[in-house]
C-alpha positions in Angstrom: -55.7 116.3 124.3 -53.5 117.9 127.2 -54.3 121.7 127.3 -50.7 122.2 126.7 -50.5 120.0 123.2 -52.0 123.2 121.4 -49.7 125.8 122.5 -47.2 127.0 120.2 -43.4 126.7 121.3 -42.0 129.1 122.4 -39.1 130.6 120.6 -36.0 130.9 122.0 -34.9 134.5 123.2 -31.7 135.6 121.2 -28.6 135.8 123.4 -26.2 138.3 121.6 -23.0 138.9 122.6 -21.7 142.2 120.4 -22.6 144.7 123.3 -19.9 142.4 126.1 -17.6 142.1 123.2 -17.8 145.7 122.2 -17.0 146.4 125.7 -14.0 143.8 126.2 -12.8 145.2 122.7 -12.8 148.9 124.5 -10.7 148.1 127.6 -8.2 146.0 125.1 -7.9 148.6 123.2 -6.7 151.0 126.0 -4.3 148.6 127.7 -2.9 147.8 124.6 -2.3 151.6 123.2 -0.6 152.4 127.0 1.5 149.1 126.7 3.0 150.2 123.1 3.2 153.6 124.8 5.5 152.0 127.5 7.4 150.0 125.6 5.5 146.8 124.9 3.4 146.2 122.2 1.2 143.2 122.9 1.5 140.7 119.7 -0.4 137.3 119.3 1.0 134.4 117.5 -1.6 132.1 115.6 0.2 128.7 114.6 -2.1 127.6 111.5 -1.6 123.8 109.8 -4.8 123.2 108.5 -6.6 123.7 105.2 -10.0 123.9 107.0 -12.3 126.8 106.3 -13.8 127.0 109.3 -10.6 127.4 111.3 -8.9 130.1 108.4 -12.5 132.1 108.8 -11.9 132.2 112.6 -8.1 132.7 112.5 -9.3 135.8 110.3 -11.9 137.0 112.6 -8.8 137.2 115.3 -6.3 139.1 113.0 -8.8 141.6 111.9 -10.0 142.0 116.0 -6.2 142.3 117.1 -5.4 145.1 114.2 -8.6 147.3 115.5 -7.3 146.7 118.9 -3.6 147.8 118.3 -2.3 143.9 118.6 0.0 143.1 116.4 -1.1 139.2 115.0 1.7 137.1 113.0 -0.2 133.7 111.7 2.5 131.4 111.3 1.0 129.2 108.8 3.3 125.8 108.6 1.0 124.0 105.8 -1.1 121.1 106.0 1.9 118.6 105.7 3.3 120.0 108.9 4.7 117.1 111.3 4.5 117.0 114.8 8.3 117.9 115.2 7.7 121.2 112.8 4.7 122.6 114.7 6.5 121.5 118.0 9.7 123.3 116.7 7.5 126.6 116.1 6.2 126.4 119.6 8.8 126.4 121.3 10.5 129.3 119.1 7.4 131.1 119.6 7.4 130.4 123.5 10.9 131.8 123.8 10.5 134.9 121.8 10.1 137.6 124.4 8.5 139.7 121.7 5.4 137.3 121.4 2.7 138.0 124.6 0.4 135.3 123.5 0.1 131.8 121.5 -2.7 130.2 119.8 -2.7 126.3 118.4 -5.4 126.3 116.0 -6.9 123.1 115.2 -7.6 120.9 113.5 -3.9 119.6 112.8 -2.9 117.5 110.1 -3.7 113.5 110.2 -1.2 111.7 112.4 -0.5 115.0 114.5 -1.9 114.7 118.2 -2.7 117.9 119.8 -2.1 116.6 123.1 1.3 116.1 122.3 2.5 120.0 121.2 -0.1 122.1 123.8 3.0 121.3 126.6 5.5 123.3 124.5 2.8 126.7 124.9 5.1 128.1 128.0 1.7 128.5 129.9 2.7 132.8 130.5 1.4 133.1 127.1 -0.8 130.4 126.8 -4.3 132.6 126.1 -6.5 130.0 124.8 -5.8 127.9 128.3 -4.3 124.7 125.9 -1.6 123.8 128.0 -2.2 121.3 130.9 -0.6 123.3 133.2 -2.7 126.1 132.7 -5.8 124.1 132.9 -4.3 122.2 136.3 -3.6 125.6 137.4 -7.2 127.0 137.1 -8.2 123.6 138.5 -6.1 124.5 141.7 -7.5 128.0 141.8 -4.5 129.7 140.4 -3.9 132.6 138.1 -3.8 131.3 134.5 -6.1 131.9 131.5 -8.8 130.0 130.6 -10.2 128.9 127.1 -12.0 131.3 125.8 -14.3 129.3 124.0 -15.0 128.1 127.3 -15.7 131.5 128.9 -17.3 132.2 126.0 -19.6 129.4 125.7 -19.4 129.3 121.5 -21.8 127.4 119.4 -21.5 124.9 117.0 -20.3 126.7 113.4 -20.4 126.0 110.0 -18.7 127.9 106.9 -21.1 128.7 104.0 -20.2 128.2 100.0 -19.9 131.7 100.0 -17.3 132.3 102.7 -19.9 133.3 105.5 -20.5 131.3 109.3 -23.8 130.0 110.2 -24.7 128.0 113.2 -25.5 124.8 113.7 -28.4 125.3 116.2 -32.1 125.1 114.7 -34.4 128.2 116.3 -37.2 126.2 115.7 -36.1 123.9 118.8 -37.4 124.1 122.3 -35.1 126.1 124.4 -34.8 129.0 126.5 -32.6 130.9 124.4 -30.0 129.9 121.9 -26.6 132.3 120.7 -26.7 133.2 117.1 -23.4 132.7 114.6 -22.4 135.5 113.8 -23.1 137.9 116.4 -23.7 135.4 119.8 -21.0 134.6 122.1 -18.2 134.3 119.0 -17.4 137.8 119.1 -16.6 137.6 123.1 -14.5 134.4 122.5 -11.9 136.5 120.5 -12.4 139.5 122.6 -11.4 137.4 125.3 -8.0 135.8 123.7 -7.1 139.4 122.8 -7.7 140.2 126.5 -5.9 137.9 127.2 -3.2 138.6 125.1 -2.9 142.3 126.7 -2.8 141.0 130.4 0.1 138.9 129.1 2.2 141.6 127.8 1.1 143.7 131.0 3.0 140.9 133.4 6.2 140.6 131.0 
């Protein structure tokens, strides 16, 4: 038997993110109390058509992050029988309302609604979550536009529990350098980032 064969594995170090996210939180929170101050409260727009509780837990988590930050947060919530032409109609409303800094497509959509076909209508100033092509072509091209946050982020898999709570979907038993724990990894920096985001949007209106 290889020497090797009777070590134990090695469990994976614990890569929290609270401490970057407390910090992202901090600097959000001062742009967006001297933006108000000047005139221009930052506000984020969630557009919602799903049932899914995953989605409604994380749409949460960013409404209660944008309060604490002094963001306003209007979840527009078009039901689960919203068509293409509804959520496209809220869009563009949305895109055009000088009031609203940033805009979020949360998915999943409802059955027969592509998400490719509405992320074009995000006018790509406010898109935070980097959805539209543009944006992403941009940052391809090495020019200023916001990036997904999950991206930046790097979020793991999540699942809701019965009783309203997130786990992970990573086992810590695995073999692996280090993993990100849900709640508490790299999730809270994902929403510090859109409301970052959000801030440096209001900052260049």
């Amino acid at each position: 038997m290889s020497e090797f064969a009777s070590e134990s594995p090695m469990r994976p170090s614990m890569l929290s993110g609270r401490e970057l996210a407390a910090e992202l939180r901090a600097r959000t929170t001062r742009t967006a109390a001297a933006l108000t101050a000047a005139g221009t409260p930052p506000r984020l727009a969630v557009v919602v058509a799903t049932a899914d509780e995953s989605s409604a837990w994380y749409v949460r988590s960013i409404a209660k992050a944008a309060a604490a930050a002094g963001i306003a947060c209007d979840v527009v919530d078009l039901g689960t029988a919203a068509t293409t032409e509804e959520i496209r109609a809220a869009l563009h409303r949305l895109s055009a309302d000088a009031a609203v800094h940033g805009i979020i497509l949360q998915t999943p959509l409802p059955p027969g609604v592509d998400v490719a076909d509405l992320t074009p209508e995000i006018d790509p100033a406010k898109d935070v979550d980097g959805a539209n092509p543009t944006s992403l072509g941009r940052l391809a091209a090495g020019l200023p536009a916001f990036a997904p946050a999950t991206a930046e982020a790097v979020l793991v898999g999540t699942n809701p529990t019965a009783d309203g709570g997130l786990v992970g979907d990573v086992d810590p038993d695995v073999s692996a350098a280090g993993l990100t724990p849900v709640p508490g990894g790299v999730g809270p920096v994902t929403t510090a980032l859109l409301l970052q985001h959000t801030v440096h949007a209001a900052g260049r209106t």
